[in-house]
C-alpha positions in Angstrom: -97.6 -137.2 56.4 -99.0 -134.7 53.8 -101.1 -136.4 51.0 -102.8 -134.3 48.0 -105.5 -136.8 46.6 -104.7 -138.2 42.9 -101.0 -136.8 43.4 -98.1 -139.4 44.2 -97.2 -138.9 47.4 -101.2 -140.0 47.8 -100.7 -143.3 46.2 -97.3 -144.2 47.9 -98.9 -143.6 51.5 -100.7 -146.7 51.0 -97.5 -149.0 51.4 -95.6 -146.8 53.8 -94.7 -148.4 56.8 -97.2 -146.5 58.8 -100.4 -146.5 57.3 -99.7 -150.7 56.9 -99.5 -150.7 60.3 -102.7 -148.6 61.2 -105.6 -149.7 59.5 -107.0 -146.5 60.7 -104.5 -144.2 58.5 -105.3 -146.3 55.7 -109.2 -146.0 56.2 -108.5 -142.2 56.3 -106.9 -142.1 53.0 -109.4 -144.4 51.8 -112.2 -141.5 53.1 -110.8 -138.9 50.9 -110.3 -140.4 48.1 -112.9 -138.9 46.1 -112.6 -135.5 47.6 -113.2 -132.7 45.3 -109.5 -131.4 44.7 -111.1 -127.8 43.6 -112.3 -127.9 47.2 -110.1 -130.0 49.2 -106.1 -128.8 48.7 -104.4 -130.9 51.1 -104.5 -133.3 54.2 -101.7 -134.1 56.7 -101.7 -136.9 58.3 -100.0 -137.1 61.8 -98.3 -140.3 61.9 -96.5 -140.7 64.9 -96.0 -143.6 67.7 -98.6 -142.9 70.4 -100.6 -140.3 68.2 -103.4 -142.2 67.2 -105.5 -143.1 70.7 -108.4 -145.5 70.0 -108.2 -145.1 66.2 -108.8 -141.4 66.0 -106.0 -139.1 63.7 -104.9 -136.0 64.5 -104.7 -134.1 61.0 -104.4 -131.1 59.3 -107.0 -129.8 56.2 -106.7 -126.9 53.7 -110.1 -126.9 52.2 -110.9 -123.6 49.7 -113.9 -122.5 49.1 -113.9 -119.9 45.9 -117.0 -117.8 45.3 -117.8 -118.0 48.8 -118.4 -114.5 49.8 -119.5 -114.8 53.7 -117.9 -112.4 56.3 -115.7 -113.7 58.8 -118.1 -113.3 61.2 -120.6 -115.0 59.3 -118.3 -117.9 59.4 -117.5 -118.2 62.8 -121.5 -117.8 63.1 -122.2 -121.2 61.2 -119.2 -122.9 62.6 -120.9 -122.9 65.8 -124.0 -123.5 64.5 -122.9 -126.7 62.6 -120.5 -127.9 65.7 -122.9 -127.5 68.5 -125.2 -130.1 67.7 -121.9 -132.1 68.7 -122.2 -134.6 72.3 -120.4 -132.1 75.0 -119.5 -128.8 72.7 -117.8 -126.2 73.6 -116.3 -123.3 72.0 -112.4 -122.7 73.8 -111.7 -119.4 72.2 -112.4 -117.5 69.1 -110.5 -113.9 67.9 -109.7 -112.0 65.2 -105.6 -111.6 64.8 -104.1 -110.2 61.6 -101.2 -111.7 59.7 -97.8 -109.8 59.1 -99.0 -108.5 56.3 -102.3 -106.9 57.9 -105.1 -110.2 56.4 -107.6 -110.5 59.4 -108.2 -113.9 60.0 -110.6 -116.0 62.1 -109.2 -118.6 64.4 -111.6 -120.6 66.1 -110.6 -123.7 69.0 -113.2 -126.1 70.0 -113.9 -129.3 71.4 -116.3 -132.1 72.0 -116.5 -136.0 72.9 -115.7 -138.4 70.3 -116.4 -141.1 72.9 -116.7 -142.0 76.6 -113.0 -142.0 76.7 -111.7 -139.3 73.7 -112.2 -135.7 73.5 -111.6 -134.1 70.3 -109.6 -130.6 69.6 -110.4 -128.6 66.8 -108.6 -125.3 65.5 -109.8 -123.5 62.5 -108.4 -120.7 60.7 -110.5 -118.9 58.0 -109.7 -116.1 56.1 -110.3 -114.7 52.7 -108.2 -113.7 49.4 -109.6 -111.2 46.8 -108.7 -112.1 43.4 -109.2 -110.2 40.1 -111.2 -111.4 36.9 -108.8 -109.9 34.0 -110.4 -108.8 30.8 -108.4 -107.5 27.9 -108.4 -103.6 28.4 -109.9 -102.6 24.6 -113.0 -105.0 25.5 -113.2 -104.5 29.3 -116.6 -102.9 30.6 -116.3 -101.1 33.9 -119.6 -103.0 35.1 -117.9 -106.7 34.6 -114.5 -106.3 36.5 -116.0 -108.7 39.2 -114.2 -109.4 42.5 -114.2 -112.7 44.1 -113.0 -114.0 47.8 -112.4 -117.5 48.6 -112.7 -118.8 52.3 -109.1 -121.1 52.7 -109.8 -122.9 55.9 -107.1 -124.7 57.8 -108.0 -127.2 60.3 -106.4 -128.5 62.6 -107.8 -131.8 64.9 -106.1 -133.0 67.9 -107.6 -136.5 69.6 -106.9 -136.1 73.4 -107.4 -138.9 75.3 -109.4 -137.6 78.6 -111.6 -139.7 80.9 -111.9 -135.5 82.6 -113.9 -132.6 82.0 -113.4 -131.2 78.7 -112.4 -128.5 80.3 -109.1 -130.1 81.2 -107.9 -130.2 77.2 -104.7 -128.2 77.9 -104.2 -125.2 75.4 -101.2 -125.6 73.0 -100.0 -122.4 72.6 -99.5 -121.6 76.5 -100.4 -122.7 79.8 -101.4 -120.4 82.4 -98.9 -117.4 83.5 -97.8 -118.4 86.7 -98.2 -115.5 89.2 -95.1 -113.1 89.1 -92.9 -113.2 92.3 -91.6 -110.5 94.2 -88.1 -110.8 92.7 -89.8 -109.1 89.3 -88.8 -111.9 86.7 -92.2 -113.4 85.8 -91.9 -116.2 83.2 -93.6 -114.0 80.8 -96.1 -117.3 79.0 -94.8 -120.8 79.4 -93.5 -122.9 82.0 -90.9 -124.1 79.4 -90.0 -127.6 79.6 -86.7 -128.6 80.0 -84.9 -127.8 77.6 -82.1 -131.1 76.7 -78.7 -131.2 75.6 -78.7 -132.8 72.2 -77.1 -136.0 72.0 -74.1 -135.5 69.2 -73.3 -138.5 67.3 -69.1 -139.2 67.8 -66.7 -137.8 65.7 -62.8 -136.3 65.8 -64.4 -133.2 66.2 -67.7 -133.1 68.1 -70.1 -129.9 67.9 -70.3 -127.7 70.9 -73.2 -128.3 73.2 -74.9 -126.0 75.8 -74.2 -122.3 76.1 -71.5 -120.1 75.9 -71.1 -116.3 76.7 -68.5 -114.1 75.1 -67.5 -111.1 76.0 -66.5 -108.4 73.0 -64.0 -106.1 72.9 -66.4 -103.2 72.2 -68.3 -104.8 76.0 -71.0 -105.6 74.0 -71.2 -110.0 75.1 -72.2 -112.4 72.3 -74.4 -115.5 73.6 -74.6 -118.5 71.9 -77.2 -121.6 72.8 -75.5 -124.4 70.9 -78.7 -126.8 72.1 -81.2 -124.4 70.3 -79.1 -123.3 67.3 -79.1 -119.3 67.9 -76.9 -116.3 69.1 -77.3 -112.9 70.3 -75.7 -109.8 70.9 -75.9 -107.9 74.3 -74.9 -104.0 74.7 -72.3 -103.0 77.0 -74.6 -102.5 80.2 -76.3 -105.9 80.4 -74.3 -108.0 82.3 -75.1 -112.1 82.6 -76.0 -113.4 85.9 -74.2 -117.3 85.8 -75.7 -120.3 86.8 -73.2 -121.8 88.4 -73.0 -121.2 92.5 -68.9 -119.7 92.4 -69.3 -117.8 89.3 -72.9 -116.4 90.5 -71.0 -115.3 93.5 -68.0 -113.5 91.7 -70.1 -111.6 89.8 -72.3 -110.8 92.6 -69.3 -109.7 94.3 -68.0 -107.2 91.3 -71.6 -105.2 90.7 -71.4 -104.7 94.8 -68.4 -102.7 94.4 -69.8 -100.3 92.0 -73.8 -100.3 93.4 -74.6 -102.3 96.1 -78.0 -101.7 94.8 -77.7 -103.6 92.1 -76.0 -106.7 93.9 -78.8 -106.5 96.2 -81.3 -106.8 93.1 -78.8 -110.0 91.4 -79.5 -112.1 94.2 -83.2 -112.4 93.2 -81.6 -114.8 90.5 -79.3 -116.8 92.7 -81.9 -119.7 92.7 -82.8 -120.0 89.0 -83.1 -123.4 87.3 -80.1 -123.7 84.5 -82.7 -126.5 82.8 -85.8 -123.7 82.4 -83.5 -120.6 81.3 -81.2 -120.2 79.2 -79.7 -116.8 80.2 -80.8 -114.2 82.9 -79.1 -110.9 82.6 -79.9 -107.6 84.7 -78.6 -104.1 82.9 -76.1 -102.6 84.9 -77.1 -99.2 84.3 -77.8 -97.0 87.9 -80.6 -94.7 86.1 -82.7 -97.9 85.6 -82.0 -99.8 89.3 -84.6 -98.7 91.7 -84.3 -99.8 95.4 -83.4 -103.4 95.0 -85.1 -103.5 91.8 -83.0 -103.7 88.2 -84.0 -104.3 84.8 -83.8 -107.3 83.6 -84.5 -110.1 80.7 -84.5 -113.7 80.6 -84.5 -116.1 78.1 -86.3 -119.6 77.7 -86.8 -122.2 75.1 -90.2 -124.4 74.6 -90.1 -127.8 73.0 -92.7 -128.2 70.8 -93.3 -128.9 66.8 -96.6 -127.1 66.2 -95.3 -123.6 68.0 -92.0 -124.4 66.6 -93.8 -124.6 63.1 -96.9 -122.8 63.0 -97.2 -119.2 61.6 -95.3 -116.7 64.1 -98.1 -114.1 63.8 -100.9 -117.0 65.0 -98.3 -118.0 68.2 -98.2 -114.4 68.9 -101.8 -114.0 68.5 -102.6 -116.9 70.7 -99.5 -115.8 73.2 -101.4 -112.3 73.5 -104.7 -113.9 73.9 -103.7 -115.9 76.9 -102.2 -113.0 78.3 -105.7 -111.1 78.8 -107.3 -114.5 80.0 -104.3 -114.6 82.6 -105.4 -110.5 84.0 -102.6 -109.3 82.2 -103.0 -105.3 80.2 -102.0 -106.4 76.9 -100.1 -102.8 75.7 -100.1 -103.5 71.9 -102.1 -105.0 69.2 -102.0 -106.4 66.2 -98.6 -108.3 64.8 -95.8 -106.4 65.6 -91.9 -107.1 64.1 -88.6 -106.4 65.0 -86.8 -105.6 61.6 -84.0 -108.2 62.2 -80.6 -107.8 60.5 -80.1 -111.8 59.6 -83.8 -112.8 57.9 -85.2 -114.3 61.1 -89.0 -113.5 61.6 -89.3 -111.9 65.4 -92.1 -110.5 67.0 -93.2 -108.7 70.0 -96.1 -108.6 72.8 -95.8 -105.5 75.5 -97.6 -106.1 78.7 -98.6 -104.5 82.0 -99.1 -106.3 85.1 -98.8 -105.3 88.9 -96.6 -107.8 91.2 -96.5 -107.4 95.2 -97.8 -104.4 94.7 -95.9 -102.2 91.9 -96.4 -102.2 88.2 -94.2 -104.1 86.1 -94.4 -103.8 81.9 -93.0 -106.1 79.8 -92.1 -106.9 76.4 -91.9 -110.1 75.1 -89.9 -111.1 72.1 -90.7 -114.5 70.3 -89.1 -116.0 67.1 -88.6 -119.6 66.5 -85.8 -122.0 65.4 -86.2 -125.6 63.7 -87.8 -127.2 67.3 -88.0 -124.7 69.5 -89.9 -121.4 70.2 -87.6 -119.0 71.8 -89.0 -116.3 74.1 -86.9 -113.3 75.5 -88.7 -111.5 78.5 -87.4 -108.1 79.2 -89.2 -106.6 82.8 -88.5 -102.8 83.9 -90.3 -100.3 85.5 -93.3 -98.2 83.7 -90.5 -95.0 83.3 -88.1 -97.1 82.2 -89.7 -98.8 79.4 -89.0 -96.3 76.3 -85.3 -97.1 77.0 -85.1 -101.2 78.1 -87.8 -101.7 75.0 -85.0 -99.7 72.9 -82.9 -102.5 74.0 -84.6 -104.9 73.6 -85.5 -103.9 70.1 -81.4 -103.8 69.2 -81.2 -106.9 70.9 -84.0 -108.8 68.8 -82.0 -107.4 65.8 -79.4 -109.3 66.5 -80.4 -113.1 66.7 -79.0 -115.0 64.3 -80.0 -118.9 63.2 -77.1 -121.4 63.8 -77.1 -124.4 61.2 
């Protein structure tokens, strides 16, 4: 519920159906009330069932700050000093990404006991914009064109209910990399929940469900995931390994007549769960199969509104983060795009790893649509990579939004 004080949508909170029912929402707006509106830009209020534990809110805060002209690192400095004081602080994480646009920003994740039974999460984002004073040019002095920074902070604070160690707060943006296997198709962040078929409400013509896999004329193979409202385009030499046990087998059967090598290497995917991935496909070409070992790139689909929602270039900041906690060589820096041909924001993380023994690099394409955050892992070998990321880069041009 997003409220800006003395505005309407402020005044109409107080009878919603939510806030009657929660004294505590309605003691919140009550709080902010006289909140200096130079200073304090908005509040969003998460109203959900289940989402208040023990009367505490999770919310979101834009506060701005003009004239305030400390450093970034100056802020994260009193942050902690302010915060520590706190019953069981701890700083999570703190770094430095940049937005598409180059603006260095601070993020900042915390935590701390509310109570013997809550735990509170804090994430805070600061960073600056330079504004101009204007002066009318036949008057203006060189000595008085004075530049100014304001701080915007966004805040954003989760209550977890934890009778644990603090330490147990899970991280939103990823859990821990599981360790790759030695089939070579590490899951390349999340351990995606499943992801469900959406129920369709009954009509003459009901709206396809699930995936679907085309094959071109040109042998380029369109793939559409109807559950997660996006499509893709796959060149000629990537060919989709099926889910289902008949079809996995035919196609098994067809690569073994042209390289048995590359059979060999499809049958690392015989076992993978349909509910976890959306599409597996290995690239068919014999200059990038090693021994039983072939190129490959998966795709999986995370439930959740706040990565679903949140600034791409803070996900992918986050995503690359927990990569270097995990021992993985992060290979790039900063926010990097993939110019895509239909408007859709995607981005990319390549990393290096070692699993049963050989070194593995990846590159990791996320974008998001209106629930979900959609990550395509391509895996090859350190000599193929110029080629597969080539790829992968004509492949992330082609992902389309379905409405």
């Amino acid at each position: 519920m997003p409220v800006r004080v003395s505005e309407d949508e402020y005044y109409n909170a107080f009878t919603s159906k939510a806030v009657l029912a929660n004294p505590a929402l309605s003691e919140r707006l009550t709080q902010i009330q006289d909140a200096d509106l130079d200073n304090f830009r908005l509040d969003a209020l998460d109203i959900r069932d289940g989402h208040i534990p023990g009367g505490i809110i999770s919310d979101f805060s834009v506060v701005f700050q003009p004239g305030d002209t400390r450093t970034l690192e100056k802020w994260a400095q009193a942050e902690g000093n302010r915060k520590s004081p706190f019953k069981n602080y701890r700083l999570l994480s703190m770094g430095y990404p940049k937005t598409a646009d180059g603006t260095r920003v601070l993020v900042i994740e915390q935590t701390w006991s509310k109570d013997q039974s809550h735990s509170i999460f804090h994430r805070a984002v600061f960073f600056s914009l330079p504004t101009i004073e204007l002066v009318p040019r036949r008057t203006m002095n060189p000595n008085k064109a004075i530049q100014t920074f304001g701080i915007f902070v966004v805040l954003l604070a989760f209550a977890i209910r934890s009778c644990s160690n603090v330490s147990d707060i899970p991280n939103l943006f990823a859990t821990e990399t599981p360790t790759p296997t030695n089939t070579f198709t590490p899951s390349p962040t999340f351990t995606p929940s499943p992801t469900p078929t959406q129920t369709q409400t009954p009509s003459p013509t009901p709206a396809p469900t699930g995936i679907n896999v085309e094959e071109q004329s040109d042998g380029s193979t369109l793939f559409i995931d109807y559950d997660n409202k996006y499509q893709l385009m796959l060149p000629e030499d990537w060919v989709v390994i099926p889910f289902k046990r008949d079809a996995f087998t035919e196609t098994v059967n067809k690569l073994a007549k042209d390289n048995p090598q590359l059979a060999a290497a499809a049958q690392a995917f015989k076992d993978i769960a349909p509910d976890v991935f959306r599409l597996v496909a290995i690239n068919k070409n014999p200059k990038y199969v090693k021994n039983t070992f072939a190129s490959n790139l998966n795709v999986t689909a995370y439930a959740d509104n706040l990565l679903a929602t949140m600034p791409l270039e803070f996900v992918s900041g986050a995503l690359e983060e927990q990569f270097m906690k995990s021992g993985i060589k992060v290979l790039t820096s900063g926010v990097n795009v993939i110019e895509n041909s239909h408007g859709v924001d995607v981005e990319f993380i390549d990393t290096e790893q070692n699993a049963s023994g050989s070194k593995i690099v990846q590159r990791v394409l996320v974008f998001q649509t209106n629930d979900r955050l959609i990550m395509i892992a391509f895996t090859t070998l350190p000599q193929f990579s110029k080629d597969i990321f080539a790829e992968a880069d004509v492949i992330g041009e082609s992902i389309e939004l379905l409405k």
